[in-house]
C-alpha positions as CSV (number, residue, x, y, z in Angstrom):
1,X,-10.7,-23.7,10.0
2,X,-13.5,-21.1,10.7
3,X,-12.9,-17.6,9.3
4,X,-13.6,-15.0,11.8
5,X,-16.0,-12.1,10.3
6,X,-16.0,-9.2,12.0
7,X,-17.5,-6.0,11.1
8,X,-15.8,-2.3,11.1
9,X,-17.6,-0.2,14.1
10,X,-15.7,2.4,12.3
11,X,-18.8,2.3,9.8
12,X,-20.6,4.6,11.7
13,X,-20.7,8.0,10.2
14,X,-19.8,11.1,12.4
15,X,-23.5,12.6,11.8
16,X,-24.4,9.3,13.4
17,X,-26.4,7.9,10.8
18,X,-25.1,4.3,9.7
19,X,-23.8,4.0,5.9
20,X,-23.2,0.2,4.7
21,X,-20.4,-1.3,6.3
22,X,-17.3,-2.9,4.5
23,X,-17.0,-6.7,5.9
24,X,-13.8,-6.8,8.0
25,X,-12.2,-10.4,7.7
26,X,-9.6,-11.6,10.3
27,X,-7.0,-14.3,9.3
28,X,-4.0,-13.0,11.8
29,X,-5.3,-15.5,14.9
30,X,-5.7,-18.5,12.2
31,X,-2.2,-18.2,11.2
32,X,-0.9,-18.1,14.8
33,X,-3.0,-21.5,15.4
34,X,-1.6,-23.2,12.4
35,X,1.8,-21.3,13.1
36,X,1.4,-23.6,16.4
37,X,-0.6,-26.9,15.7
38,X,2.2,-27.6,12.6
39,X,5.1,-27.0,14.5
40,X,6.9,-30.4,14.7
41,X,5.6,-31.3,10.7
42,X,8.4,-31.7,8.2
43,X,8.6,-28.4,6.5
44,X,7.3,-29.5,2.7
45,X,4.3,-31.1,4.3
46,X,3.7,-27.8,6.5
47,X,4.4,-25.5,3.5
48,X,1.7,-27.7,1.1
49,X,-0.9,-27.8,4.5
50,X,-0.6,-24.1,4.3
51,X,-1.2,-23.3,0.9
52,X,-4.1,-25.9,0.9
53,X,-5.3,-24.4,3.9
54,X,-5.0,-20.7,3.9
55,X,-6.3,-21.1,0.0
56,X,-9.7,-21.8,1.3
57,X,-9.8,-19.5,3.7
58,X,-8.7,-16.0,1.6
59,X,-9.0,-17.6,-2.2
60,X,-6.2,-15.9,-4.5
61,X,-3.9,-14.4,-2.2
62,X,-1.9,-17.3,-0.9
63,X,-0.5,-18.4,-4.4
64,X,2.9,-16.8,-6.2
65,X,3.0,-13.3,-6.8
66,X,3.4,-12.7,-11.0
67,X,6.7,-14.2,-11.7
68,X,7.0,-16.2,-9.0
69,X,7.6,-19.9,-9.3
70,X,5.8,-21.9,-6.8
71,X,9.6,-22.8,-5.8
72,X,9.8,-19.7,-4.6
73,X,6.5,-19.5,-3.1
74,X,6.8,-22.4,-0.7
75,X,10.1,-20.3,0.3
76,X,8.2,-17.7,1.5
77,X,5.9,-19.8,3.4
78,X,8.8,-21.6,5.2
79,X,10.8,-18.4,6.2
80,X,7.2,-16.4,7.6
81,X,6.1,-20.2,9.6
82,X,9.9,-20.2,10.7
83,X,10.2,-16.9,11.6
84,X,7.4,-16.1,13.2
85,X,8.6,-16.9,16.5
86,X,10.5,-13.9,16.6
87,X,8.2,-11.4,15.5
88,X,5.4,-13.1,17.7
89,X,4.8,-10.3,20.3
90,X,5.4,-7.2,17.9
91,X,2.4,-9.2,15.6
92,X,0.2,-10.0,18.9
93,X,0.1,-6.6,19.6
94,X,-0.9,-5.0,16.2
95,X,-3.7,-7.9,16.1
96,X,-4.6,-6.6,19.3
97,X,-4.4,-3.0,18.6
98,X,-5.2,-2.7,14.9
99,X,-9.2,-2.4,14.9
100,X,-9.2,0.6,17.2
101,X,-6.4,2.0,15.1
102,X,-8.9,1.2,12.1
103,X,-11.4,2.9,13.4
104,X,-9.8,6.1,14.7
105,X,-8.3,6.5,11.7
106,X,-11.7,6.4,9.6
107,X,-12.5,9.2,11.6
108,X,-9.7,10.7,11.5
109,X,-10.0,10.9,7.3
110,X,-14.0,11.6,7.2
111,X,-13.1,15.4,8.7
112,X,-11.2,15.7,5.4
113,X,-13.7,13.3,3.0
114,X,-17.0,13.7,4.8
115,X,-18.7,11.8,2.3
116,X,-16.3,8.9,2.2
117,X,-17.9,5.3,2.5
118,X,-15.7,2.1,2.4
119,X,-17.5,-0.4,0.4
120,X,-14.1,-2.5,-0.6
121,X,-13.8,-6.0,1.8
122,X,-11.1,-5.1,4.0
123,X,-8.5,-8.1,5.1
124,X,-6.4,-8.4,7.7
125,X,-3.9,-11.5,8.0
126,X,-0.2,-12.4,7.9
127,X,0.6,-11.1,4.7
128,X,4.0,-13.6,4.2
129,X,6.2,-10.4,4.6
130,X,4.5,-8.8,0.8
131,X,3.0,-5.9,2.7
132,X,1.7,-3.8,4.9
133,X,-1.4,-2.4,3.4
134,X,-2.8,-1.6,0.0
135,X,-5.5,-2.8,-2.4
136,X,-5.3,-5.6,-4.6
137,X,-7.6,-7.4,-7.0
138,X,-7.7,-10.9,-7.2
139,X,-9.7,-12.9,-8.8
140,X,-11.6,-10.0,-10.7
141,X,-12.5,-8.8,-7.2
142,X,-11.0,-5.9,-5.0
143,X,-9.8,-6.0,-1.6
144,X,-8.0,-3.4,0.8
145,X,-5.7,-6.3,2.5
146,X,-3.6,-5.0,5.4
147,X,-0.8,-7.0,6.6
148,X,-0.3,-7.6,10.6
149,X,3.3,-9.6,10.2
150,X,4.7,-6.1,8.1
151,X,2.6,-3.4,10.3
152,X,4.5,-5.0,13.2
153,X,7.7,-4.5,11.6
154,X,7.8,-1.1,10.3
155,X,4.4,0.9,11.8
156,X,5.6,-0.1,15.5
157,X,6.4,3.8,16.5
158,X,3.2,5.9,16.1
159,X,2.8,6.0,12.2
160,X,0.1,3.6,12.0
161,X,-2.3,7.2,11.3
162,X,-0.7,8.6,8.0
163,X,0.0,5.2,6.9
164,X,-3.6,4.3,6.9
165,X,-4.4,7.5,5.8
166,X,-2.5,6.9,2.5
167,X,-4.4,3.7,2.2
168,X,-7.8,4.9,2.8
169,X,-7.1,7.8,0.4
170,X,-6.2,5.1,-2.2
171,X,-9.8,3.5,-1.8
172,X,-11.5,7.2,-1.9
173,X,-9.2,8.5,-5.2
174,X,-10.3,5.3,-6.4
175,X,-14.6,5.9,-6.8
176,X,-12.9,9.0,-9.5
177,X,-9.3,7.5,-10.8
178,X,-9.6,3.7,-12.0
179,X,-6.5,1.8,-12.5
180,X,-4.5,2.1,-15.8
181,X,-4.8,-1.1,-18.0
182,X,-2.3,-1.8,-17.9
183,X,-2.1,-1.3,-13.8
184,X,1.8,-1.1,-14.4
185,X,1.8,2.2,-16.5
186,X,4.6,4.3,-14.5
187,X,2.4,7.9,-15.0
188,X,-0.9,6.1,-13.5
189,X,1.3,5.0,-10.8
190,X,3.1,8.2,-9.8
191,X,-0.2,10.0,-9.4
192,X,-1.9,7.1,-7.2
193,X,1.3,6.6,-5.0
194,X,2.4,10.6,-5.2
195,X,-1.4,11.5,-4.5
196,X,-1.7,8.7,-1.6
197,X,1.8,10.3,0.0
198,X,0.7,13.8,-0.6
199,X,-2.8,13.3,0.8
200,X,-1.4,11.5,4.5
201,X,1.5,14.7,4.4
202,X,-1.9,17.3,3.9
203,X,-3.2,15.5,6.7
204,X,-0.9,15.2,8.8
205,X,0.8,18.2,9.3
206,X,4.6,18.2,10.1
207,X,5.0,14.3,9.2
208,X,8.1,13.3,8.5
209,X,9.8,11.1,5.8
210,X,9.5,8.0,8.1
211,X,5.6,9.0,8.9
212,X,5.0,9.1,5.0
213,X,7.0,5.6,4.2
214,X,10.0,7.5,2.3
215,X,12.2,5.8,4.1
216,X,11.6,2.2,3.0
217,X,13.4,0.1,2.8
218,X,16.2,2.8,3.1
219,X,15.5,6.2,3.0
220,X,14.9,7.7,-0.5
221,X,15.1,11.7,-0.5
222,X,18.8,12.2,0.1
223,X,19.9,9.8,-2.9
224,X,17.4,11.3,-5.2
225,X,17.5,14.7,-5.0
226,X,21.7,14.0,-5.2
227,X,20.4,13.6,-8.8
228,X,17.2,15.2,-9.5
229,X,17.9,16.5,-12.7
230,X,18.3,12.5,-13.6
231,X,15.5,11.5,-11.8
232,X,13.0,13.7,-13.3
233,X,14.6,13.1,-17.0
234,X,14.4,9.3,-16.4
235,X,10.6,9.7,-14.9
236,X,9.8,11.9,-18.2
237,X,11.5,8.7,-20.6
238,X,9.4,6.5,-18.7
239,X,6.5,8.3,-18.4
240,X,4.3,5.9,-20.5
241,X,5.9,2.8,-19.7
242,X,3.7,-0.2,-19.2
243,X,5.9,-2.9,-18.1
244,X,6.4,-4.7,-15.2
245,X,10.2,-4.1,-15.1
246,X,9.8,-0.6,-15.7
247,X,7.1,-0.4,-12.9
248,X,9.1,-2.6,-10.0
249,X,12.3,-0.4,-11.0
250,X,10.1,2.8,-9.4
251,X,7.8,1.1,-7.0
252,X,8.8,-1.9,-5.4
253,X,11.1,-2.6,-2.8
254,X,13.1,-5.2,-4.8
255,X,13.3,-2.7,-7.6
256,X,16.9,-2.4,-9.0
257,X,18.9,0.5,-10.5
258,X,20.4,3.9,-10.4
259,X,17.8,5.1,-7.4
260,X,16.9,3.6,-4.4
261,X,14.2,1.1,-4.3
262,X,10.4,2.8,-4.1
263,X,12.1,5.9,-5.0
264,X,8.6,6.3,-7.6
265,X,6.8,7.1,-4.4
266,X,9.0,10.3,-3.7
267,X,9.3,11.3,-7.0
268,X,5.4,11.4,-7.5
269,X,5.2,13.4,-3.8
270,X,7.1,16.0,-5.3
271,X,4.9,16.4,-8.4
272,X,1.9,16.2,-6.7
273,X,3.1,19.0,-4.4
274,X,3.7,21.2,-7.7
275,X,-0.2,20.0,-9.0
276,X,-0.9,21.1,-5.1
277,X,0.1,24.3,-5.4
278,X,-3.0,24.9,-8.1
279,X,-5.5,22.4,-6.6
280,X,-7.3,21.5,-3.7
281,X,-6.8,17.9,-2.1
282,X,-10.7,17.5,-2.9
283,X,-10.1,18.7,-6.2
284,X,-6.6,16.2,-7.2
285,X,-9.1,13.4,-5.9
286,X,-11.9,14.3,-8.4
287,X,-9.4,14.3,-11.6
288,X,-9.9,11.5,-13.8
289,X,-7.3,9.9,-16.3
290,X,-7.4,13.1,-18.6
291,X,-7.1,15.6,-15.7
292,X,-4.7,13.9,-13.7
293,X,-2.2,12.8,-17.1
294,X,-2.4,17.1,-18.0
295,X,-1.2,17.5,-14.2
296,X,1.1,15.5,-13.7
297,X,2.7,16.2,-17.1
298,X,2.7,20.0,-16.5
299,X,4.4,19.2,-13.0
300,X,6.9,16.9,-14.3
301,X,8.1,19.6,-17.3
302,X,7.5,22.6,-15.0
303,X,10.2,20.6,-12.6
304,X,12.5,19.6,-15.5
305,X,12.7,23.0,-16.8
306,X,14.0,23.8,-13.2
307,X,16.6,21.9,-12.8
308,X,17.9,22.6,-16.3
309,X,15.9,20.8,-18.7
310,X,17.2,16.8,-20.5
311,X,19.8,16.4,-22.7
């Protein structure tokens, strides 16, 4: 199978001078072929095919997530091959649509980050139903991998620009803020996702909770601020927690317990729209560790205090 390589006309810069240009790799039209070609194969044959094949073509990505058994893995192969059928024309027309919507939305964030060049290998393929955008290291390299099967499923109805605008900010915040080690740590994690969420709300003026991703899987503000008090207390216990229970519990979508799933990325809006009130968007990008830890800490005790203080 020949990977396509195509590269991002949105490289250009504004001024019309030409910074180096991010290689754009497209895997969306080799899974409809294979999607295709493998259709009457007995499903453990297709399921192995796929991982053999699609290993070669994007090296790292294709495998079990951490903790998952390769059980599980060829699970979620079968259900994306068998279900693709359905989401077939939503996912056509995101392949279709998505380089323009790339490249608008570069320009879009260089009026607020003139200076902003993407240097990260950008991805775009059938991301097995894991995501729809975000950067990931694999293999001791970093990508910004954006998935066309979960765009199609949840960015359908005009919020394709603050979504990649909390991406892209990810990849700027990231030339100043490096990942915690470990990446798990539940204070790095508030300021990345909080700062990605706050940056696509300051430029996009007006968006909503469904614009910003709050409402995903099921919306989040309602439930937490039901029991903010709690949810700030619990935040300030886990604070330094390095786990990845503690972290899938805030941040992921199959997270479990007393809030709804993701609810780390409202929690960290809301304190980064405290450290807002102080700083610039330019200058929350610029903060490193130290900066951002003092913040976020002053945020999260200025909020507590608030709504009463912890028992």
């Amino acid at each position: 199978m020949r990977r396509s390589v195509l590269f991002l006309l949105a490289g250009l810069a504004l001024s019309g001078a030409a910074p180096a240009r991010a290689p754009y790799h497209a895997l969306t039209h080799d899974f409809e072929r294979f999607h295709d070609r493998t259709a009457e194969m007995p499903e453990a044959a297709r399921v192995a095919l796929f991982r053999k094949s699609f290993d070669r073509l994007f090296p790292g990505f294709y495998e079990p997530s951490p903790g998952q058994s390769d059980v599980e893995f060829d699970r979620q192969v079968a259900k994306a091959l068998n279900g693709f059928a359905a989401i077939r024309p939503q996912y056509e027309r995101v392949e279709h649509d998505f380089p323009a919507a790339y490249a608008k939305a570069m320009e879009h964030f260089r009026t607020f980050f003139p200076g902003f060049r993407p240097t990260l290998p950008v991805w775009f393929i059938h991301s097995l139903g894991r995501m729809d955008g975000g950067t990931r290291t694999i293999r001791g390299t970093t990508y910004l991998v954006f998935g066309a099967d979960v765009i199609a499923r949840i960015h359908s109805d005009g919020t394709i620009g603050p979504f990649l605008d909390h991406e892209l900010f990810h990849v700027e915040n990231g030339r100043w803020f490096k990942d915690c080690a470990p990446e798990t740590t539940v204070w790095c994690a508030l300021w990345q996702e909080g700062g990605a969420t706050y940056a696509a709300a300051q430029m996009n003026p007006g968006a909503d909770d469904h614009a910003l991703m709050l409402d995903q899987p099921k919306p989040i503000r309602a439930a937490v601020d039901a029991d903010w008090r709690a949810a700030l207390c619990t935040t300030k216990r886990d604070f330094d927690a390095d786990t990845r229970d503690a972290y899938s519990g805030y941040f992921l979508a199959d997270g479990a317990g007393r809030f709804p799933a993701r609810w780390g990325y409202y929690v960290g809006y809301r304190l980064l729209q405290r450290v807002g009130e102080h700083h610039s968007l330019s200058d929350i990008d610029h903060m490193d560790h130290r900066a951002a830890r003092a913040a976020l800490t002053k945020a999260l005790d200025a909020a507590i205090a608030e709504a009463g203080g912890c028992a």
